[in-house]
Structures are given as structure tokens and as C-alpha cells.
C-alpha positions, -999 to 999 in steps of 0.1 A, spaced: 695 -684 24 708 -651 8 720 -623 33 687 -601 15 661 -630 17 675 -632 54 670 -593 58 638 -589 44 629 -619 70 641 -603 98 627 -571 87 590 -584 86 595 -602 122 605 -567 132 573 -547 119 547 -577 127 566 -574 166 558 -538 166 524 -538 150 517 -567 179 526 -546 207 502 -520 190 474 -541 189 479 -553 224 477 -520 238 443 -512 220 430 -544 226 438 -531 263 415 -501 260 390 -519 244 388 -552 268 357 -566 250 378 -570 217 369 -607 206 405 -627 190 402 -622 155 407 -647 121 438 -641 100 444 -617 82 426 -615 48 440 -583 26 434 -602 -9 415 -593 -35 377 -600 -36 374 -631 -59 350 -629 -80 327 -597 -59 300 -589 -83 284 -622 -81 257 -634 -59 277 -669 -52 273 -690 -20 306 -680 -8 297 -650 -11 267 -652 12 283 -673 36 309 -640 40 289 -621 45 266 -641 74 300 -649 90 319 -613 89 321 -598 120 296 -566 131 312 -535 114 309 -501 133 272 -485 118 260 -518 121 266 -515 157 261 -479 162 227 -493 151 223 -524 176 227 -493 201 199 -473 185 179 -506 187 175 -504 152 204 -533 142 183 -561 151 151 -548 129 175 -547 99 189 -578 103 152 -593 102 147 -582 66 185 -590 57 196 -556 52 234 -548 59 243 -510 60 278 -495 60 306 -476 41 342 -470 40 364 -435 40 394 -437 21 427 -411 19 460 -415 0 489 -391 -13 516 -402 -44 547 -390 -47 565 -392 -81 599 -395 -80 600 -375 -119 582 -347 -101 560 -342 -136 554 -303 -142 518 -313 -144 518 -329 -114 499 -363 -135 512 -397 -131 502 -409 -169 485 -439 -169 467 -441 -140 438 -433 -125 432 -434 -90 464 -423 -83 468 -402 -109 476 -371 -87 512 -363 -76 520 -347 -48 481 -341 -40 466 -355 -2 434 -367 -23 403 -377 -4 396 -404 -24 363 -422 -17 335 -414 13 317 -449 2 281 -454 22 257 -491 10 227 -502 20 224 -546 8 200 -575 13 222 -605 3 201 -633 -19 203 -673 -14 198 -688 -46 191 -721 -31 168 -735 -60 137 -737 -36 128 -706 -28 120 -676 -44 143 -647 -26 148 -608 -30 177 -583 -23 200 -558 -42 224 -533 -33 228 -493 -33 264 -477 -31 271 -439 -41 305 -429 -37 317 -391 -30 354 -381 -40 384 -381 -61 380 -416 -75 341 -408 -85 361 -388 -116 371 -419 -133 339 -436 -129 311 -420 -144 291 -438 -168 268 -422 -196 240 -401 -182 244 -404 -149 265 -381 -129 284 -374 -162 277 -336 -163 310 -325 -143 339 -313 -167 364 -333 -180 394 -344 -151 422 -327 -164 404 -293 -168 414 -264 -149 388 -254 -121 396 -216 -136 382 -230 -171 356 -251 -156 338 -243 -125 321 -280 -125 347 -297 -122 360 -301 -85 377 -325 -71 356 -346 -48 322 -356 -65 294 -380 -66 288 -411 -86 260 -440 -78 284 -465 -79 263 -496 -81 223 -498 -82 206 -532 -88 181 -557 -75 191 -593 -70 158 -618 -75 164 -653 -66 140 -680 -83 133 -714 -77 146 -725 -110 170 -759 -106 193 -758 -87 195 -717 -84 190 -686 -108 196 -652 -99 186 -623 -119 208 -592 -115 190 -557 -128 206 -525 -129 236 -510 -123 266 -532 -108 304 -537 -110 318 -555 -141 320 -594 -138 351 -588 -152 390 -583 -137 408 -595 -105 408 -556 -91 377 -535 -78 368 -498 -75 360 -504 -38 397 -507 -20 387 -531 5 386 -555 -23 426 -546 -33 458 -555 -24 472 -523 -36 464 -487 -32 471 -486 -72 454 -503 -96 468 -522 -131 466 -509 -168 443 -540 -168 419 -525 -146 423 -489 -157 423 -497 -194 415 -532 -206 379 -540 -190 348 -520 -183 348 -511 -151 302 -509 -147 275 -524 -169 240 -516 -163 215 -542 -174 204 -577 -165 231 -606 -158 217 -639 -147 237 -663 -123 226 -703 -123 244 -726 -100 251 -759 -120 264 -773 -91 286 -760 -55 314 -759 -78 304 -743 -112 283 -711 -120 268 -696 -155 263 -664 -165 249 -642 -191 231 -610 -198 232 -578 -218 241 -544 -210 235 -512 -229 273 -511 -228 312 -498 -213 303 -478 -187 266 -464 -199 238 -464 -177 206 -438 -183 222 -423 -218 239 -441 -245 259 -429 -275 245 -459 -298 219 -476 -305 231 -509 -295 235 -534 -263 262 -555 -250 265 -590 -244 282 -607 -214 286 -646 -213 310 -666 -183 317 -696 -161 330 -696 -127 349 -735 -116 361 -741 -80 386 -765 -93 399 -776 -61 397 -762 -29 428 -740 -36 418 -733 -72 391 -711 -84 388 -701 -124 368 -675 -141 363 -668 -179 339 -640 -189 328 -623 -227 318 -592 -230 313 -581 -268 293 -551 -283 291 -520 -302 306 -499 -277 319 -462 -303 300 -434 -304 274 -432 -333 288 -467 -341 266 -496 -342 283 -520 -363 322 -522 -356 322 -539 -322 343 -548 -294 351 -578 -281 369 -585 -245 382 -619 -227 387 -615 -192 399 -646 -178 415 -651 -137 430 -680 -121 434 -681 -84 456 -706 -62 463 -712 -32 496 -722 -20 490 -722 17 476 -709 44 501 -681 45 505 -676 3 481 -671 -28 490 -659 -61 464 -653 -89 466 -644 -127 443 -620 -145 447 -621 -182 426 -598 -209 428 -597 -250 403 -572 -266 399 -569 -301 378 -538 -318 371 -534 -354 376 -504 -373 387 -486 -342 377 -448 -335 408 -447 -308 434 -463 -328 466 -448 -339 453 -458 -379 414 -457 -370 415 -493 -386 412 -523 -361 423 -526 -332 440 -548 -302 449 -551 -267 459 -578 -244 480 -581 -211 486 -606 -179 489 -595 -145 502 -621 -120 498 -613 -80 507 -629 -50 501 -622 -14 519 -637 17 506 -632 54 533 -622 73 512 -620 105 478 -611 114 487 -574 114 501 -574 78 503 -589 45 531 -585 21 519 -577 -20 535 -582 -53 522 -572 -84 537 -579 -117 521 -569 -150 526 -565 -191 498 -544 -211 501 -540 -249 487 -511 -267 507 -509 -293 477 -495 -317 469 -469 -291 432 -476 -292 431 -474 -250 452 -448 -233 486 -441 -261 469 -431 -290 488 -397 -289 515 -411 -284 514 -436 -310 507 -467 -293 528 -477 -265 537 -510 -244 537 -510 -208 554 -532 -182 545 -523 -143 561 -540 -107 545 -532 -75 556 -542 -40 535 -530 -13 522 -537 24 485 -540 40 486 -533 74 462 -536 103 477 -521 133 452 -524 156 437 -561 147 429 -573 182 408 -537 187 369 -543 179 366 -506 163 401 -498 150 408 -534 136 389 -513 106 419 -495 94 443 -510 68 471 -485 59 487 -492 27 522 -482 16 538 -492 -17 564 -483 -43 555 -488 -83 574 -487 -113 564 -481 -147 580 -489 -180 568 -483 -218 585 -485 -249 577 -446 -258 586 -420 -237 548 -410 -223 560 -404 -186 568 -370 -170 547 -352 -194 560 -370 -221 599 -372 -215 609 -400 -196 605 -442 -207 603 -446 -172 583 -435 -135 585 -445 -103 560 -436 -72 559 -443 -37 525 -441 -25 502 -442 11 468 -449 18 442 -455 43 410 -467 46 387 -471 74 353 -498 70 325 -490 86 
């Protein structure tokens, strides 16, 4: 074993020691503090979807704090009759970029795009009713999530909450534009009919089916999100997807949406379409493969765009998974393009995530995105490629704590390449940003 490996060892012992002792103390002031399970900082596989594993999580996760603010208003148990789960998260970060960038941008991100900025980034509140699409019996549910913050100015979708001014406008040249603002993140009912073995009809507003990373962070490993997620994938459709259970191991799906990120306006006259497959392979392996295609230019309804989203999780053991989230989009005669003629983009992401204790999990992130015709984020700057590596830790450091086993704090340290200089404004092949952030469930 090298003298690093042996470090890095030693150096994890060290912090899950310390973050221990933390706990313990907590745990102390809060003696009713039931043991908790191991630590589980991984992604969310697969979160939009109404799958049994899905509903199992959520029968078996343990009371968050407004739910039990509510038990003590005697309100908690009425809401748990009609199946509705209530709760929310508040989330805070600051980025440092080691090019210091006169305009104070890290190019080519998004929810970290500020440098040097504390950035509130999300105030998220939900109301749910989880459906059981057992094949029997006709259920209801659906969720509502609005979102106030920084992050609600990358996610605006056509007509709805899409009246503040463009991000990178000056507050002196726009007065809509601030920092923190609303957005109805997600809006849809789930109906579960008694078709086979189980159908469930999603309508409304909801998270893409599509990429290994989420706008909510408790569905992250990292603070910062891939070019993937940023740039390859929609990131909301709003429309009707429909879920069948062919058996407990595979799940269907399909629907149309009126298209990338458009919900009460559109800019076409045309919908999307959204076909994919979801295999437990093994009990360590799960697959995904979903299609979106469409019209999705302005005042363009015949060039369209097609996306392949496809994510393969495995796990290695109890303490290690890794998963692999690969995209290829094609788009004819492309508005965005470097030539305005067609257009391509494609890119793998591979991730893996060790438990070092209960208290922490250690992240990696590796990632390649092509945009060589510049029809998704390089356009001015010709077309670009992009290589990113991310190292990064999710701690809890008060696990054993009933309240405060809540907070994860995330640290990490990113760097980007490209093949043209678009960094620091422009000047630099290269950037590099350490980065914090916490968020607190509730």
C-alpha cells in the first residue's frame, strides 16, 4: 500500500473519529435519538418515478422535523391518514475560483455559477401523497414543490415564473432580476389504475426522467452539478408520462410533453415525446434508458431534437457504488450551432461513492462532454470540449441527533478543462474551484 493511499486512510479514520465524538455529544443532549441506518449520500436513482422502491422509501424513512412539529400540533397523524407527507429543505453554499474571474462567473455552470458570492441557494417547501400501483386498486396522489432562491434562476420553464430578467443582467439594468426568486418546481398528479399488473399516469409538471443528478441536493453527491446535467438533458417536462410495472424488476414508460423546459407557454407549436425502460438487473444492478425527441427551437416545428439518456448503477458493496450516466443528442438544422446546420452532443459521466462511516461519504466524479458544434453552452466560443474531475465529501456531523442528523455539509474541489480557452472570462483552458455547502431537510 502506497505511502498516499495509506494517508488518505488514515486521514478519513481521523475525520469519521472526530465527526463520532460529535455525534455522541448531540446524541447526549438529545437522549431520545433512535441509532440510525448507514449513511446514504448517493444520488436518487431514478427520483421522478412512482416505482415500488420508491414507495417503500418513503413508508420506511424516518419522521423529518415539520412532520413532527406536526405530530405535536396533533395534526401529523390526520395527514398521515390521507397519505400526505409535508416538508422542505434550506440550502447555502459559497465557490471560490482559484482564476478569480473579473466577472466573478464560473463558465459553465450553473448552480454554482457565482464566485466568491455566499448564495442562498434554495428555501424548498413539498406537500406529496405517494401512489401504490399495485394493479388492484385504483389509487390517487401527486406532488407540489416551489422553490425560492438562487438556483430557481436556472430553472424556469416557458410561462411560468419566466418574467424575471435574464441571470447575467445587472440589477442597475434590470430591476426584476434579483437574486433569490420563485419557481414551482414540480406540479403533477399521480393516478394509479388497476390495469395489469400496475399503470400510473403522471400529469403535469415534474422532474425529467432523464440524468443521474437532480435539482433537489438531497438527491446529489456533489454540491456542483455535471455539463450533463447543466447542458445535455432537460431538466422539467410538463405533460403526461405513464409508468406500467411489467414485473418487480422492469418498468415502461412513455408520454408527451409540450417540450425542454415549457410549461403554460410554448415557443412552437409542437409536443415532445418521451419513451424508457427501467431493469433491476441484479440486486446490485439497476439500468435505465430513456428518449426524449421533439421540436424543441423557437418558431421551429420541423427540425427536431433527439436525446438518449441512458444510467447504469452497481453496487460493489456495502461500503462502495459507482454508476455511469451517458447522453448523445442530435438536433437538425440547429438554431444554436456554431454553422446553424445540424447539430451534436454526447458525453459519459462515471461516479462512485464510498462510505467511510456513518458520518461521511467520500465522492468522485469524473466526466467528458462534447460540444464541439457549440449548439449547448460554446457556441460563442466556437464549440468547445469539456473534461471535468470532482472529489468531494458528504458529511453528517451529528448522525446519532434526531433533529440535527438533517444537516449534510458538503465540501469539494472541481477542475475544469476545454479545448478553447472559455474560462476566466475567456482567457484560461483551465479552472479550478473549491466549493461549501449545506443543506438542512426538513
Amino acid at each position: 500500500m502506497s505511502h498516499r493511499t495509506t494517508n488518505i486512510l488514515r486521514s478519513a479514520a481521523a475525520l469519521c473519529a472526530v465527526l463520532a465524538v460529535g455525534g455522541s455529544v448531540r446524541a447526549a443532549d438529545g437522549a431520545s435519538a433512535a441509532e440510525p441506518k448507514a449513511l446514504d449520500l448517493k444520488p436518487v436513482y431514478l427520483q421522478t418515478l412512482p416505482t415500488a422502491d420508491a414507495t417503500a422509501a418513503a413508508e420506511t424513512a424516518p419522521r423529518k422535523p415539520l412532520m413532527a412539529l406536526l405530530d405535536k400540533m396533533g395534526l401529523g397523524s390526520s395527514l398521515d391518514a390521507a397519505g400526505i407527507n409535508v416538508g422542505g429543505l434550506v440550502e447555502g453554499s459559497y465557490t471560490y475560483n482559484m482564476s478569480t474571474p473579473a466577472s466573478h462567473t464560473n463558465y459553465g455552470r450553473a448552480f454554482d455559477s457565482d464566485d466568491q458570492d455566499v448564495t442562498l441557494n434554495q428555501i424548498d417547501v413539498f406537500a406529496e401523497k405517494v401512489v401504490k400501483a399495485t394493479g388492484d386498486k385504483f389509487d390517487w396522489g401527486g406532488r407540489v414543490e416551489m422553490i425560492w432562491g438562487g438556483d430557481a434562476r436556472f430553472i424556469h420553464s416557458l410561462g411560468l415564473f419566466d418574467h424575471y430578467g435574464a441571470y447575467n443582467v445587472p440589477k442597475a439594468d434590470d430591476a426584476d432580476n434579483p437574486d433569490e426568486q420563485f419557481d414551482l418546481n414540480q406540479a403533477y398528479v399521480d393516478l394509479a389504475l388497476p390495469v395489469g399488473t400496475g399503470l400510473t399516469l403522471r400529469l403535469g409538471k415534474f422532474n425529467t426522467p432523464m440524468g443521474y443528478e437532480v435539482i433537489n441536493p438531497s438527491g446529489n453527491a456533489f454540491f456542483s452539478h455535471s455539463f450533463l446535467f447543466n447542458y445535455a438533458i432537460p431538466l422539467t417536462n410538463t405533460g403526461v408520462l405513464a409508468t406500467y410495472n411489467l414485473n418487480d424488476k422492469t418498468s415502461v414508460y412513455g408520454g408527451i410533453s409540450r417540450g425542454w423546459d415549457t410549461s403554460l407557454e410554448d415557443d412552437n407549436d409542437t409536443v415532445d415525446y418521451i419513451v424508457g425502460a427501467a431493469w433491476t438487473l441484479s440486486d446490485k444492478d439497476k439500468l435505465t434508458a430513456t428518449l426524449i425527441s421533439g421540436a424543441d427551437q423557437a418558431g421551429d416545428n420541423g427540425n427536431w431534437r433527439t436525446v438518449v439518456d441512458v444510467i447504469l448503477s452497481h453496487t460493489v458493496s456495502d461500503q462502495l457504488t459507482v454508476a455511469f450516466n451517458g447522453d448523445y443528442g442530435y438536433e437538425r438544422r440547429s438554431h444554436s450551432s456554431v454553422s446553424g446546420s445540424d447539430a451534436q452532443w454526447f458525453g459519459l459521466a462515471g461516479y462512485a461513492s464510498y462510505t467511510l462511516c456513518k458520518e461521511a461519504n467520500l465522492n468522485f466524479r469524473a466526466e467528458y462532454f462534447n460540444d464541439a458544434d457549440g449548439a449547448r453552452v460554446s457556441a460563442a466560443a466556437g464549440g468547445a470540449q469539456f473534461v471535468e474531475g470532482t472529489v468531494g465529501l458528504a458529511i453528517k456531523p451529528f448522525a446519532n441527533d434526531a433533529l440535527w442528523s438533517n444537516l449534510v455539509i458538503r465540501p469539494e474541489v472541481r477542475w475544469d478543462w476545454s479545448d478553447t480557452k472559455v474560462f476566466d472570462d475567456g482567457g484560461d483552458y483551465n479552472q479550478v474551484t473549491a466549493a461549501i455547502d449545506a443543506y438542512f431537510t426538513f
